[in-house]
C-alpha positions in Angstrom: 49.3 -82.2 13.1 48.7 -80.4 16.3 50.7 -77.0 15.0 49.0 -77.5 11.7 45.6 -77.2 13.7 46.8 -74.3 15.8 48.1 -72.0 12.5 44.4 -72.9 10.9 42.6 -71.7 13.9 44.9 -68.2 14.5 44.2 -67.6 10.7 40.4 -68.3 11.2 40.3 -66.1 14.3 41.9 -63.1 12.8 39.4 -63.8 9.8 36.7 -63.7 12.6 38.5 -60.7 13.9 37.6 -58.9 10.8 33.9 -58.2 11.9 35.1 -56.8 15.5 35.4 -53.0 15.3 37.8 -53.4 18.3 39.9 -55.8 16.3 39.5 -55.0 12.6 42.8 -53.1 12.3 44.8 -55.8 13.7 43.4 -58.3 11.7 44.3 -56.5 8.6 47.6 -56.0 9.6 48.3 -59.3 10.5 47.1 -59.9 6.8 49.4 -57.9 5.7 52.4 -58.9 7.6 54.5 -61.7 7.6 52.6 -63.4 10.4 50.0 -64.6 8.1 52.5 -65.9 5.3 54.3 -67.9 8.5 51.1 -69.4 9.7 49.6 -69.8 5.9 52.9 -71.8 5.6 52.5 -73.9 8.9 48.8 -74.6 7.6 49.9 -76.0 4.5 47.8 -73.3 2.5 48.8 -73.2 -1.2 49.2 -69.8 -2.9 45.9 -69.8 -4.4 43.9 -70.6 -1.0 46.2 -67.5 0.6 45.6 -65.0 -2.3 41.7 -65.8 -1.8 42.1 -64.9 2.1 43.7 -62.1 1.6 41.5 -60.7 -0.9 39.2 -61.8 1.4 40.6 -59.8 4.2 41.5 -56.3 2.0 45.6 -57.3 2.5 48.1 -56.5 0.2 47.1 -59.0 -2.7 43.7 -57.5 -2.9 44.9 -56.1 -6.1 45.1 -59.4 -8.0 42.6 -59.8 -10.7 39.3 -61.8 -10.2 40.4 -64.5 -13.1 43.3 -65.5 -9.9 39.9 -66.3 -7.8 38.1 -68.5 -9.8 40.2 -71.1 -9.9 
């Protein structure tokens, strides 16, 4: 439980991160990268739940089509 806990709170901070001109950049790339797919996996977030953050976040699945985030 307790790593589960940590991966959700790095992925909520880097969501924070977002808003923070002095962070922004970083946050997207860590979006982008495999960190967040590693941590997404730790947090037990299913594919849907991780397209909808990185949409969210402008990352590389920001493409996807809107009928993905309705579900």
């Amino acid at each position: 439980m307790g790593c589960r806990s940590l991966a959700e709170a790095v992925i909520l901070q880097s969501m924070e991160d977002l808003w923070s001109p002095y962070h922004r950049e970083e946050s997207k790339e860590f979006f982008k990268g495999e960190g967040f797919k590693i941590f997404a996996k730790i947090a037990d977030l299913n594919s849907l739940k991780q397209l909808k953050i990185t949409h969210i976040s402008g990352g590389k699945n920001n493409d996807r089509t809107v009928r993905a985030n309705r579900a």
